[in-house]
TILUM-786225 format. One record per residue (C-alpha): residue number from 1; x, y, z; residue in one letter. Coordinates in Angstrom, 3 decimals, always signed. Example, Ala and Ser with C-alpha at 12.3 -4.5 7.8 and 13.67 -1.06 7.14 Angstrom:
% residues 2
<r seq="1" x="+12.300" y="-4.500" z="+7.800" type="A"/>
<r seq="2" x="+13.670" y="-1.060" z="+7.140" type="S"/>
This chain:
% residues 309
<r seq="1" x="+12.364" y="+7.982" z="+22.374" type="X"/>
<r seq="2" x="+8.898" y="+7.386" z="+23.182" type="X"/>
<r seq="3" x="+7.213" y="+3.767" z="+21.193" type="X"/>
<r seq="4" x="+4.708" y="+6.232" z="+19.766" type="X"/>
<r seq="5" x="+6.743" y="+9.023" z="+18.757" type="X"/>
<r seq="6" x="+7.168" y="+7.425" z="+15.001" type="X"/>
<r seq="7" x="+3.133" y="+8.310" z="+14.727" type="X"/>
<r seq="8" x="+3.734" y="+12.232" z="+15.053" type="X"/>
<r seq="9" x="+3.323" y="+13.927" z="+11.705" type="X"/>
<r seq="10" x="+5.262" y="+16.787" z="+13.158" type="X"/>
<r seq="11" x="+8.680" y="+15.234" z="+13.431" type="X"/>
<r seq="12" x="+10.833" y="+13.176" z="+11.020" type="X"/>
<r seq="13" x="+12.537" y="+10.264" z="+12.138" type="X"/>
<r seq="14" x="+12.934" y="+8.277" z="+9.082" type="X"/>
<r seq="15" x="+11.942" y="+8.387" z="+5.066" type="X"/>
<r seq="16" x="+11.547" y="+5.508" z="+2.519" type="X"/>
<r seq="17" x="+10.958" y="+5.283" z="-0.736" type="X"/>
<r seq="18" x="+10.168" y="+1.752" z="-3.009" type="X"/>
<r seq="19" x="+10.258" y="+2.421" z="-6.456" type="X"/>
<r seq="20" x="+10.093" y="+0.573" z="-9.466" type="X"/>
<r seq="21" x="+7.774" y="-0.655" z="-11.889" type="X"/>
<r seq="22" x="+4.055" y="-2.982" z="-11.779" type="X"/>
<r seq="23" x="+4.109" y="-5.220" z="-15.273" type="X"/>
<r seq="24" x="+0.980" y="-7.264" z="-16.040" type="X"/>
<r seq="25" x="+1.400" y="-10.865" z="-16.829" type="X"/>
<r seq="26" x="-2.268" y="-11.041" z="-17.150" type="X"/>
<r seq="27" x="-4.861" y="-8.878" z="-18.362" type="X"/>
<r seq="28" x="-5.180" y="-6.122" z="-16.185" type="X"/>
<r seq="29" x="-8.192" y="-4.011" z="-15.672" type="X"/>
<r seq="30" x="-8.593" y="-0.786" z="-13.216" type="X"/>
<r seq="31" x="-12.053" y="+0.542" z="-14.360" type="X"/>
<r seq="32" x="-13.436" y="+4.202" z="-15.144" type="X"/>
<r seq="33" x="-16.996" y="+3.264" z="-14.054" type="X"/>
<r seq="34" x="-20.197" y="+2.070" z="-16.116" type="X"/>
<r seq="35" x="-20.815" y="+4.980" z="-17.640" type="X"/>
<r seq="36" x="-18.069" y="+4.917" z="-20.567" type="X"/>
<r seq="37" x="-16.558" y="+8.061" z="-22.105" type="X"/>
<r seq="38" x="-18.679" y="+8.827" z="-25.075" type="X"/>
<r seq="39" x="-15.318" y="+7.721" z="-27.426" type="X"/>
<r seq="40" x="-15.057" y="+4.270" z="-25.647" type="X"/>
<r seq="41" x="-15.652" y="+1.026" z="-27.844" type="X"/>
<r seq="42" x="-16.258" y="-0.863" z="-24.585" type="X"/>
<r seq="43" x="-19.153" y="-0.344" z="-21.962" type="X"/>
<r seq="44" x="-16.381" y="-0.998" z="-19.492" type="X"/>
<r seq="45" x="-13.777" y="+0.910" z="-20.360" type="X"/>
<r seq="46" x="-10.189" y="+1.022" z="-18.813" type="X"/>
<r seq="47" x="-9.369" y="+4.417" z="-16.552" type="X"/>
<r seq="48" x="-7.282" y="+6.692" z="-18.356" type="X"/>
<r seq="49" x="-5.551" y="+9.958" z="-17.455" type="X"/>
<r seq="50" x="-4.420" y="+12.849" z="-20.217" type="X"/>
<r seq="51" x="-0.195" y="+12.665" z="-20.212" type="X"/>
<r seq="52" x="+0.980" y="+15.378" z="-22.675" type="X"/>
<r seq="53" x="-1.289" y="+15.227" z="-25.978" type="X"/>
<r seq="54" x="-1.958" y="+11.540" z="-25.019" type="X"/>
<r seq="55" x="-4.696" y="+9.421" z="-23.023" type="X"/>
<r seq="56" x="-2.623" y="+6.787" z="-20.668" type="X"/>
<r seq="57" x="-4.208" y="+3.854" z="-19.017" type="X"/>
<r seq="58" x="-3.117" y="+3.551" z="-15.392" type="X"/>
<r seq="59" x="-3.015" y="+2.726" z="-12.167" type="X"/>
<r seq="60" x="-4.436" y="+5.363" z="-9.201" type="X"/>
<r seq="61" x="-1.927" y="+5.066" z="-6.066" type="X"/>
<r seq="62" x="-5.831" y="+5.001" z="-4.602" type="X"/>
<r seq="63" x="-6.190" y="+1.659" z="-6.080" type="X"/>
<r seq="64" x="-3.016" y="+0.308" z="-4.937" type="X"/>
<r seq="65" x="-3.245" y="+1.760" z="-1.290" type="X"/>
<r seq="66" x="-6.339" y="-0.597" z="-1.282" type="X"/>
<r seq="67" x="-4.850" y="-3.549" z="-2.701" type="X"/>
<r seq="68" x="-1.978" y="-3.547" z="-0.080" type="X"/>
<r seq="69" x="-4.304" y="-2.481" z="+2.887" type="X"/>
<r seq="70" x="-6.115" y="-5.112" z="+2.103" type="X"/>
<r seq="71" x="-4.020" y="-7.895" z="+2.322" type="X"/>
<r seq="72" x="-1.855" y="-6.606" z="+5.027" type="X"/>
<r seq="73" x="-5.395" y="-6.465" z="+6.868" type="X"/>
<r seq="74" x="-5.376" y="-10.061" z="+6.014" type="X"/>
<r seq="75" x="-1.860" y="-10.744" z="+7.306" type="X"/>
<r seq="76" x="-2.268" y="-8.862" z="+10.742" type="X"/>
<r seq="77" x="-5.021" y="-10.720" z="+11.096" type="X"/>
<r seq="78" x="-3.860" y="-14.250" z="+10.519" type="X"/>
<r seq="79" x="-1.017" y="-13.296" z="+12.457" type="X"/>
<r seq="80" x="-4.076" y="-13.198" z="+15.675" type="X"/>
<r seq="81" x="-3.503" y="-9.278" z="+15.980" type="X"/>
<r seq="82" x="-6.489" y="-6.643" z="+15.701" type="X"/>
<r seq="83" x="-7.023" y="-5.020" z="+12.466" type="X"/>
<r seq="84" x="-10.242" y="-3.109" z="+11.496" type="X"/>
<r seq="85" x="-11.843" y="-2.570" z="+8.139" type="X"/>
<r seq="86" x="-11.235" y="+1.336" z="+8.217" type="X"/>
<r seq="87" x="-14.699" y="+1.700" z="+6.682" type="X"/>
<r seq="88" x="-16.798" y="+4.152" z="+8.194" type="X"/>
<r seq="89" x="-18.470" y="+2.679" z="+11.513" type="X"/>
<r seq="90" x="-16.192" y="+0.292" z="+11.746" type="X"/>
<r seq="91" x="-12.591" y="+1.898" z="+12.017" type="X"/>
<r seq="92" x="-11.034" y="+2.158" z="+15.461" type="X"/>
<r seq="93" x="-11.607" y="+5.410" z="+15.785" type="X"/>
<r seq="94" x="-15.520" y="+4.979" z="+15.671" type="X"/>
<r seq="95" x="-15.697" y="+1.392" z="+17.621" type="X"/>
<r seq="96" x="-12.670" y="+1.759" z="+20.336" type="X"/>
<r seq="97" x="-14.195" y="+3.683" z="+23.475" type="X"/>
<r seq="98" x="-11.861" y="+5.547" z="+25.918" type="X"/>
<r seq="99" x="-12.554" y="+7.839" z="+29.093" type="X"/>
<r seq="100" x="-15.861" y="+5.919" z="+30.189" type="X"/>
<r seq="101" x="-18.051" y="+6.208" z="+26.832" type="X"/>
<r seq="102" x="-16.326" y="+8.325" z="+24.459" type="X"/>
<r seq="103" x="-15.097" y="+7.210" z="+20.683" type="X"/>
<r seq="104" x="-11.502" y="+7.025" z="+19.951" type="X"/>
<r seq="105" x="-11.597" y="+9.644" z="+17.635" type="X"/>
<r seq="106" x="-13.702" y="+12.537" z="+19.883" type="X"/>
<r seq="107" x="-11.557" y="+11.740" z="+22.461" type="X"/>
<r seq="108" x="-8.234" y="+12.516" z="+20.452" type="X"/>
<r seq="109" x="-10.184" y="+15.638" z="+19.195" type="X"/>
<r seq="110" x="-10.699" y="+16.851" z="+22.601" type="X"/>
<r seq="111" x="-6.953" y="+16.142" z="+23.781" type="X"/>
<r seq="112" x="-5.684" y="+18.136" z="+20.226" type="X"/>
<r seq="113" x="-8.060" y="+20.710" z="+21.389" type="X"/>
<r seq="114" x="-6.377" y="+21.342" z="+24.458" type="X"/>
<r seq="115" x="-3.413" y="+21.366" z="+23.599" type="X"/>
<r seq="116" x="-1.950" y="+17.717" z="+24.540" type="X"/>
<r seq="117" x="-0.656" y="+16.589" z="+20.818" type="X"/>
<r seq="118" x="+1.455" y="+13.764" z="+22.920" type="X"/>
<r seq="119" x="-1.431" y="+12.667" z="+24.961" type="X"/>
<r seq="120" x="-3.385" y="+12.256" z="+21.814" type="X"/>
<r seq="121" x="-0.522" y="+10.271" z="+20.111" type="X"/>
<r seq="122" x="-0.314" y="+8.100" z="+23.359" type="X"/>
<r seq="123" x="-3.558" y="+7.303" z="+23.285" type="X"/>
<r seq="124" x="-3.793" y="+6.691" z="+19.381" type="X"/>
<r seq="125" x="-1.298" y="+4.103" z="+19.771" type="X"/>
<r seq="126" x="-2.619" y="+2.253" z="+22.550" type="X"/>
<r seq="127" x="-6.272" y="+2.297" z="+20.743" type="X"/>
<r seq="128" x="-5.967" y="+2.679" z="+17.203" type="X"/>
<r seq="129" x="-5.043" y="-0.883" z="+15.526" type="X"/>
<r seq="130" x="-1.801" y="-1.642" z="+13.529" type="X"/>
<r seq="131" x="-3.769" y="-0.396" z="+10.246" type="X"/>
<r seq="132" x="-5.237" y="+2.652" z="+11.143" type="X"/>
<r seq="133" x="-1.378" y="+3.909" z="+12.097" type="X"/>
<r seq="134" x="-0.018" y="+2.897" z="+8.458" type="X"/>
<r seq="135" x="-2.492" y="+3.876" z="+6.500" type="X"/>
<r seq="136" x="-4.621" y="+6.099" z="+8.575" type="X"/>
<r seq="137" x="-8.347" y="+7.265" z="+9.209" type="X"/>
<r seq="138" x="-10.345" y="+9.297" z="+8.910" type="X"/>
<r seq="139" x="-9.151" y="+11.610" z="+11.683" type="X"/>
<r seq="140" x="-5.470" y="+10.246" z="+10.980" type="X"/>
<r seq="141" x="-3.071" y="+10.841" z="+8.102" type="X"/>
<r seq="142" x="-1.952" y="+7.861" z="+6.015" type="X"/>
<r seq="143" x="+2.071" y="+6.805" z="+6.935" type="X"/>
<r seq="144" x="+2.406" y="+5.593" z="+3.268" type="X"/>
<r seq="145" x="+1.605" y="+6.978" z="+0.385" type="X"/>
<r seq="146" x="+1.375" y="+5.376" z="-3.053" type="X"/>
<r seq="147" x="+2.262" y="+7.509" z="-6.380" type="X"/>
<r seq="148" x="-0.269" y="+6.693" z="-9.207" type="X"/>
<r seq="149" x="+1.446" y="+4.307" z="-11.812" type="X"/>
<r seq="150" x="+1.938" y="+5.693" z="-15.459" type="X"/>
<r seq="151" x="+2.755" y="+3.532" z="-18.508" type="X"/>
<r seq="152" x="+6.412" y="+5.937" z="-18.488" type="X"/>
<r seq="153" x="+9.944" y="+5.696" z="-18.627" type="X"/>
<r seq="154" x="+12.778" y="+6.838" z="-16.316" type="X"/>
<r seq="155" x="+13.094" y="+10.250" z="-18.659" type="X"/>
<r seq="156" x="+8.791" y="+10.728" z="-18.651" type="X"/>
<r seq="157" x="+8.988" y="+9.423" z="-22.181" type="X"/>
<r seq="158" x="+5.153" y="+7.037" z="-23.196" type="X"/>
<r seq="159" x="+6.464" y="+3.402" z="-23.024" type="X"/>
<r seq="160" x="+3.189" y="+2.015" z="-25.321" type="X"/>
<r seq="161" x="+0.589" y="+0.326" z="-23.591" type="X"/>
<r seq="162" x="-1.802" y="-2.021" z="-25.631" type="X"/>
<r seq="163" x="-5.531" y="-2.456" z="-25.005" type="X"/>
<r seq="164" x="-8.078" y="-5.289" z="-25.997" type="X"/>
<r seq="165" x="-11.676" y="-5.929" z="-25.918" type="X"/>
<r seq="166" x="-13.284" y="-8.936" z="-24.578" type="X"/>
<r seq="167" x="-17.089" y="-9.796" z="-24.146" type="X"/>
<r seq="168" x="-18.409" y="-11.271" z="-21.360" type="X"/>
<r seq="169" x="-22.310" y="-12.364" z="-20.099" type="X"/>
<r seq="170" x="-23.535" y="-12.232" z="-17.149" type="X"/>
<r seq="171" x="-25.118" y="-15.318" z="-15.194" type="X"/>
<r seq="172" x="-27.915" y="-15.559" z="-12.947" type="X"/>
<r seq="173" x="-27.111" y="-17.084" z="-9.941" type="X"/>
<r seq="174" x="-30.184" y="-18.968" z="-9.071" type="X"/>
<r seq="175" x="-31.388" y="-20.383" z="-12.464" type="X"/>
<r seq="176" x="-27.506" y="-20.408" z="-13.505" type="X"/>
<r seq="177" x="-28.773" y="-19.483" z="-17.405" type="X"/>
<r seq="178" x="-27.729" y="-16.539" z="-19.343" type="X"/>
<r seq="179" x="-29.169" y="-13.283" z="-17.988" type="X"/>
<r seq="180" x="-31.335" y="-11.585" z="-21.032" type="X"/>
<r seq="181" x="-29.650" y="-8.715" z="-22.385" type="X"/>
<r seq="182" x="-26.631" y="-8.948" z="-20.293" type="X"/>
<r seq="183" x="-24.095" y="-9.185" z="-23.136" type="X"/>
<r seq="184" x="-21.285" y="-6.181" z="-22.273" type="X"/>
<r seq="185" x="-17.876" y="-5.828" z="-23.735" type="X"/>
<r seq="186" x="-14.916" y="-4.798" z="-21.312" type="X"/>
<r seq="187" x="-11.861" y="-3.041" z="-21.948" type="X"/>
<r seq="188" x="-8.398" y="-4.456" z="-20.531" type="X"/>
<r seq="189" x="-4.608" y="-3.634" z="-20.063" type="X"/>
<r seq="190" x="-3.148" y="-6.587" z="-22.536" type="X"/>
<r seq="191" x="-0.246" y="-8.186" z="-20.684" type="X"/>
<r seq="192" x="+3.374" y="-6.799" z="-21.134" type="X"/>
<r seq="193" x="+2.418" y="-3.103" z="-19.922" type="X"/>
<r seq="194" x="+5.240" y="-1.267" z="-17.105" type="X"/>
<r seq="195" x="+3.530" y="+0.857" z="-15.065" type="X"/>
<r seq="196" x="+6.276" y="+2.757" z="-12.893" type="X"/>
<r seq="197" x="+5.233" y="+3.154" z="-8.838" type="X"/>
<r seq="198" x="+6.388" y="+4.890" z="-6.126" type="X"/>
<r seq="199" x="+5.802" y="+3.902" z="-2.251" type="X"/>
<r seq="200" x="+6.422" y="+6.861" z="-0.451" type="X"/>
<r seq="201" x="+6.565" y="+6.027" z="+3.864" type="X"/>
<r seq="202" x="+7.426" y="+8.004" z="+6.530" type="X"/>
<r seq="203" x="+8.722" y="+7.182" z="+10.289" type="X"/>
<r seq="204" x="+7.656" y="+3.725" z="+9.589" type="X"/>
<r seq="205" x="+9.177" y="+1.268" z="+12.354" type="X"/>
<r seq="206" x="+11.473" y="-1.668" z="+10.247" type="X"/>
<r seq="207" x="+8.267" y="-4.411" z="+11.168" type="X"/>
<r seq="208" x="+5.861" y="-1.894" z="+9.678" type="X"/>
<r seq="209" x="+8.301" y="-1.485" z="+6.588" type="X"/>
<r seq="210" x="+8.436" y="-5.164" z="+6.608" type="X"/>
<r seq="211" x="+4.627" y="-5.672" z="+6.264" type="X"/>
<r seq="212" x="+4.988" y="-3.779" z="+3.429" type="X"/>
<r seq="213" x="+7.965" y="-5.630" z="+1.858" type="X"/>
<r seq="214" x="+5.736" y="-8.999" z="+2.251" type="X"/>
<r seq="215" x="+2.393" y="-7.211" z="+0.411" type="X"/>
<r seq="216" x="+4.988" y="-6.235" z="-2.463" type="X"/>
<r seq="217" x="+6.707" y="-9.932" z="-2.680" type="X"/>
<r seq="218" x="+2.956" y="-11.752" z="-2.673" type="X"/>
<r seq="219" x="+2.226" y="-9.286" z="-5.357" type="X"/>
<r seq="220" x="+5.143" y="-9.978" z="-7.127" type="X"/>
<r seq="221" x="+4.592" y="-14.000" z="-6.714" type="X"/>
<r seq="222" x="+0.937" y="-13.117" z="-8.381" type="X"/>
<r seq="223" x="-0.520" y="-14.033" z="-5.365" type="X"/>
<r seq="224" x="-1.492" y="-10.091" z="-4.913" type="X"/>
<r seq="225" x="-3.844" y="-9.051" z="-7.999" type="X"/>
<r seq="226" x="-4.386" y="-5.099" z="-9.139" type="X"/>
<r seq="227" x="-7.264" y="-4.038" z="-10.616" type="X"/>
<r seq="228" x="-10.951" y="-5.618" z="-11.319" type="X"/>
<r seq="229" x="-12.118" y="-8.852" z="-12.492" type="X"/>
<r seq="230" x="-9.807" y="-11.067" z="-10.868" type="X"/>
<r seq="231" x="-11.689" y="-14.477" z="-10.119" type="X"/>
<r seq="232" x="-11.993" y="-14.210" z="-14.248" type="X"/>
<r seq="233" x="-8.206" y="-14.200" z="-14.863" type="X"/>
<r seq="234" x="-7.073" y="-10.733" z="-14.880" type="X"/>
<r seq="235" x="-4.945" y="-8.760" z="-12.706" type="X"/>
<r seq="236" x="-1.682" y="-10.969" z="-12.198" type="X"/>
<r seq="237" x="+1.234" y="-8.660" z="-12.136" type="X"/>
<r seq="238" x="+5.109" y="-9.016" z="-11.079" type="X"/>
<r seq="239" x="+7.625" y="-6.542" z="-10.038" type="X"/>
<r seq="240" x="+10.452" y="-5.035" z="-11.773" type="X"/>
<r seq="241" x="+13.572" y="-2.539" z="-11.529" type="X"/>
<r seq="242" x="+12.671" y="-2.959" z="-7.776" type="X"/>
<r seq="243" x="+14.562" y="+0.400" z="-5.579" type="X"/>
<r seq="244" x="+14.639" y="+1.018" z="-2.026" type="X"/>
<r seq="245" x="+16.234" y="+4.259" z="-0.322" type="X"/>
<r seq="246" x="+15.466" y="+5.029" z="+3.073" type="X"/>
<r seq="247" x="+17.586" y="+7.493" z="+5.430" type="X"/>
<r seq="248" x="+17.494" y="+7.902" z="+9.340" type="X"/>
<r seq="249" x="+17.125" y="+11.228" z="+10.998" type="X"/>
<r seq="250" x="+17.555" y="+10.022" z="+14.187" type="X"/>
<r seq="251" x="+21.406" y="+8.827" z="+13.896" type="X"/>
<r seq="252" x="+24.604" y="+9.314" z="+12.015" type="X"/>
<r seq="253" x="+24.157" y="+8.302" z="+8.527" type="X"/>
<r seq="254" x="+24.895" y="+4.299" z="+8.575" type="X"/>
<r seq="255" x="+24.266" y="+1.298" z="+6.657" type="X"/>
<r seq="256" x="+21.910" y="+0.200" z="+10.122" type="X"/>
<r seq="257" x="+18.454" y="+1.284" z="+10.353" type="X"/>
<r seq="258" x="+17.760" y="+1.764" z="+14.101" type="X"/>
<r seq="259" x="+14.558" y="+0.301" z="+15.641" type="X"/>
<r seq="260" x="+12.323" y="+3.279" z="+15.790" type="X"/>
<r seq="261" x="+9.460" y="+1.462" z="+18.557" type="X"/>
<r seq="262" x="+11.376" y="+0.706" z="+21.732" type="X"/>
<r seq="263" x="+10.336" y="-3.602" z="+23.171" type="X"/>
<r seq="264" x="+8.900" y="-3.506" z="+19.721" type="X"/>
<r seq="265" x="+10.963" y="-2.933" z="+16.474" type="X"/>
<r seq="266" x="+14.450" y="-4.609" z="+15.753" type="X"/>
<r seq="267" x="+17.304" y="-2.998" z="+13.923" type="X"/>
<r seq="268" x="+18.337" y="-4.302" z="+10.291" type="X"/>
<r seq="269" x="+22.006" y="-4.206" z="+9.288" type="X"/>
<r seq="270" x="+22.141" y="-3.659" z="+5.548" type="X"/>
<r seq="271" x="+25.559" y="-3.258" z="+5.208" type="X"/>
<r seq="272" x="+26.163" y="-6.570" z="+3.119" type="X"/>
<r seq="273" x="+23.220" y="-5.342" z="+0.968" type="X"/>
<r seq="274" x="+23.225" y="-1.385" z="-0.305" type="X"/>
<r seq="275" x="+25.252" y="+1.902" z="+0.009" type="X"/>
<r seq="276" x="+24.869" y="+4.909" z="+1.232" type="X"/>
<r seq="277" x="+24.581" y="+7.236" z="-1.805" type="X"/>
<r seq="278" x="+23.798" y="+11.347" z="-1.451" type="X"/>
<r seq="279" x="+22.624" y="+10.577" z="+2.252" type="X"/>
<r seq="280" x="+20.218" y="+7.551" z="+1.436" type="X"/>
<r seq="281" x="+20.790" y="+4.140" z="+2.462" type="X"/>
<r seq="282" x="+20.059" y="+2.455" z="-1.851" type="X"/>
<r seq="283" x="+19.635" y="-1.017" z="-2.494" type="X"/>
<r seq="284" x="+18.646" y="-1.818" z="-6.434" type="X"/>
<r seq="285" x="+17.620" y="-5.240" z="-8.043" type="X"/>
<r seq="286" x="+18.488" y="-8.426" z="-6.405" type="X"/>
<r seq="287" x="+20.198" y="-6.657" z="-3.604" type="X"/>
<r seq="288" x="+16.497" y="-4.454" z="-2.874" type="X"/>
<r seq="289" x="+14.523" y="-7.700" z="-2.892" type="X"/>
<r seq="290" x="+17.159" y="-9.260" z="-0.399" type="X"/>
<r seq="291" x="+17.142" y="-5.506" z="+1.586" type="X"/>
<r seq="292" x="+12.763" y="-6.412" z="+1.610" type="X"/>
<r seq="293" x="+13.459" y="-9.822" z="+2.648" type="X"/>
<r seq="294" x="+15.065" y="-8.434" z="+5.773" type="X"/>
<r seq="295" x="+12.775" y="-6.408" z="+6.440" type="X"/>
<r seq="296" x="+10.251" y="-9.245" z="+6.497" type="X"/>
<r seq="297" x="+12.738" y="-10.786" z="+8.722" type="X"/>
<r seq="298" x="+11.627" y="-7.914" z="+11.444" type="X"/>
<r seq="299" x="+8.027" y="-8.065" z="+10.854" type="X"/>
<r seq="300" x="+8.293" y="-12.123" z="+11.170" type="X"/>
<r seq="301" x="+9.862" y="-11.431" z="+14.766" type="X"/>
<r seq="302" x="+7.187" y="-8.692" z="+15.661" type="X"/>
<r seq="303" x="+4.330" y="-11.180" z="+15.077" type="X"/>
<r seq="304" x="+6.081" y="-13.434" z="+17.826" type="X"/>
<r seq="305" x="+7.264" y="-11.011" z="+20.140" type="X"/>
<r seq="306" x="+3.495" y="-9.586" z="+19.919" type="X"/>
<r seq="307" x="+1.601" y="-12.751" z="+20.612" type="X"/>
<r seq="308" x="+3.963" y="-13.626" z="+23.496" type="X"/>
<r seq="309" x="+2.944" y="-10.508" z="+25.356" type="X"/>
């Protein structure tokens, strides 16, 4: 196995799924924009979504891809490796130059081009930085995907989600007084709401898996925040009915997942922690946040191996 063969989208070496459900503890607002539907009794109204004969508040697996790329930018980061912004102009692909003068990403089109997929991959993973492989570019699919999070129940049945109004001003910086005319009213998630998630990876190495696991325990210690309007108090949420299944293609089925980046990636034993149920390693409650903890174990060792070499 080559250390770059978990990038290929061609080939499946491993699946995992995190499931569970995102519950406010504080008022929680993801925004439809300024311009509020002409029903609204807010100018900023929450985003909803039509479920059945009903309009939901909820959560786009957009938003959350953000939230978590964000921090884990933050945590590769601290950790002294190289993570871009993936904005435009600024992701690897655009920035990193390879073959005298040429960007990243022209370079891997011209290798695709001619028909040397592995070259490309090669190259991508010597290049491209730790974020652009998990959650992609714009010349590279995501690794992870997130489900967008509906206010439902295991079955699909509505679990009810409540909704308040609060009024806020805004300030002018430099005179600190009262903008004129700046009175709005804004529409949030009241605390209490389940919003149920999915995290959907795929050949993700156990570090990379344990990135993850970290983003989801800071957001479960409210250290994470969701939405808009968090410096004002909103956006707190914790974690519940937490569920990880993941399954190896690259072995016979075990309780072990196998390091999938050779020098790189250790292998976690979970055989004190889940089952293997219908093919699928499963680790629920308690036992999934210990299974993440692991996991966080691997990505703790990666960080060290990585800034020894």
């Amino acid at each position: 196995m080559n250390k770059w063969d978990w990038l290929s989208h061609s080939i499946m070496l491993r699946e995992t799924m995190i499931d569970g459900y995102i519950v406010n503890v504080e008022p929680l607002r993801v925004g439809a924009g300024r311009e509020p539907p002409l029903e609204a009794l807010a100018d900023l109204a929450v985003l909803r979504i039509r479920y059945g004969d009903v309009d939901l508040p909820y959560i786009p697996g957009s938003s959350l891809k953000g939230v978590f790329r964000s921090y884990a930018t933050l945590l590769v980061r601290h950790s002294g490796l190289k993570a871009c912004t993936g904005l435009s102009k600024e992701a690897c692909g655009d920035v990193e130059k390879v073959d005298g003068n040429k960007k990243l990403n022209d370079y891997i089109d011209y290798l695709m081009r001619s028909g040397r997929g592995k070259d490309a991959l090669k190259t991508f993973y010597e290049k491209a930085c730790l974020m652009c492989k998990i959650f992609g570019s714009a010349h590279y699919m995501s690794k992870v995907s997130f489900s967008d999070a509906y206010p439902i129940d295991e079955n699909g049945g509505v679990i009810d989600v409540k909704t308040g109004v609060r009024t806020g001003i805004a300030i002018d910086r430099r005179t600190g007084a009262v903008q004129p005319g700046a009175l709005y009213k804004v529409e949030f998630v009241e605390p209490g709401a389940r919003f149920k998630f999915s995290i959907h990876c795929k050949n993700l190495p156990n570090y990379a898996l344990g990135m993850l696991s970290l983003v989801l325990r800071r957001m479960n210690e409210g250290l994470v925040k969701v939405g808009g309007f968090k410096s004002r108090g909103f956006g707190a949420v914790k974690v519940e009915g937490l569920r990880f299944r993941s399954r190896d293609f690259v072995k016979e089925q075990s309780l072990v997942m196998v390091a999938l980046e050779p020098e790189s990636d250790f292998e976690v034993d979970l055989s004190d922690l889940a089952e293997i149920k219908d093919g699928w390693i499963v680790a629920k409650g308690d036992r999934a946040w210990k299974v993440l903890d692991k996991l966080i174990g691997t990505w703790d060792r990666f960080v060290k191996s990585a800034k020894k070499s």
